[in-house]
N, C-alpha and C positions, 0 to 999 in steps of 0.2 A: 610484478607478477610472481617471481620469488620467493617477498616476501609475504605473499596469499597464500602462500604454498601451491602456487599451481605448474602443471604439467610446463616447461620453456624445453621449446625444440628451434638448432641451428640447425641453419644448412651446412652439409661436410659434402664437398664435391668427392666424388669418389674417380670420376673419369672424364672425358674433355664433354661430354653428351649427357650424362649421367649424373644423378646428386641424390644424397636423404637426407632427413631431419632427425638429429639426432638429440635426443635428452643431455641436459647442462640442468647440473645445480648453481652454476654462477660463473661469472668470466674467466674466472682461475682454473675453470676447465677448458679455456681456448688454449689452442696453440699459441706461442706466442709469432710465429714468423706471418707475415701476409701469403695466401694462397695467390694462384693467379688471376684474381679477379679483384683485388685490393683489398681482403677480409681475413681476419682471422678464422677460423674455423673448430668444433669440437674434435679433439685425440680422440677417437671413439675407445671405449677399455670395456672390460668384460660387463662392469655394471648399467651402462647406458645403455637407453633401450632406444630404436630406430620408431618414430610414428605412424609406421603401418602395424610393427610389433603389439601395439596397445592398441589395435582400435581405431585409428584412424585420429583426426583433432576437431576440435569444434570448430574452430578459427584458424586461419593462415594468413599474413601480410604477404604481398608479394609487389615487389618493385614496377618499374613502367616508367617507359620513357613520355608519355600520351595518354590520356584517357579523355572521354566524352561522359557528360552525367550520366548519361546512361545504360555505362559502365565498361563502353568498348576499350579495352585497354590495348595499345602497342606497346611491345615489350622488347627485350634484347637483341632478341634472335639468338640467346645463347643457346636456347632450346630445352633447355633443362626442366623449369617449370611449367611448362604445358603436357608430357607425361605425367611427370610427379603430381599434380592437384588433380589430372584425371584419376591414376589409379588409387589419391586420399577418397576422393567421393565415389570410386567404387565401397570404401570401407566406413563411408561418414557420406551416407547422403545429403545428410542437413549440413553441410561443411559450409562454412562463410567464408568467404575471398572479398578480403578488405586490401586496400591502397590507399597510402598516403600520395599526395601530391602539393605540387607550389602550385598558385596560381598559374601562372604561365605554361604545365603541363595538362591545363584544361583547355580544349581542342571542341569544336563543332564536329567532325567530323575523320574519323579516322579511315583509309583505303583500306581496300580490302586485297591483300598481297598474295590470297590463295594459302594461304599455311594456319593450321592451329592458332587459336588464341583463346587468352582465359577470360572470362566474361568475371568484373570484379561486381560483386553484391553493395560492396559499400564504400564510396570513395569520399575519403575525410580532406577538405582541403580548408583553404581560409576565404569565404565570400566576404567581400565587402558589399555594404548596400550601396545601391546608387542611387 
């Protein structure tokens, strides 16, 4: 994406509840130490912009532990990404919320725990024909 030149935003946790997305021109803009979630993360610096900053994004990945095809996802319970993709599609209502998964993260049937969860539009995994 890159080298498309297009817009690449990481998550930078800011707080145990709280995170943004911040603009990278390339990995040599991560930190090098791991955060506390196993990831390295953007130094945010004067010239990187946050993606509420610009508009919101077209597209966002976002992890899961579970999804159903039709696209109920359970997720960490860190809690972070259920504000953050609400308040991007306050700013991007056409916003796509894509998930990758293994096979074995495809699920009939996810409960419903009473808490926020983010509804994914496009869940990329590997079917084999049977």
């Amino acid at each position: 994406m890159l080298k498309d030149g297009k817009h690449v935003f990481i998550p930078r946790v800011t707080t145990e509840r709280d995170s943004e997305l911040v603009s990278t021109r390339g990995l040599s803009d991560l930190d090098p130490p791991l955060n506390r979630y196993g990831f390295r993360q953007p130094n945010r610096t004067m010239d990187q912009q946050e993606a509420i900053e610009t508009g919101g994004l077209g597209i966002i990945v976002i992890p899961g532990k579970a999804f159903t095809k039709s696209g109920q996802r359970m997720g960490t319970w860190q809690g972070w990404y259920y504000p953050y993709v609400r308040t991007l599609k306050v700013y991007k209502r056409n916003l796509t919320v894509v998930a990758f998964a293994w096979r074995h993260q495809i699920v009939d049937f996810i409960p419903d725990f009473s808490h926020p969860e983010i509804k994914v539009d496009a869940l990329l995994y590997y079917h084999e024909k049977e």
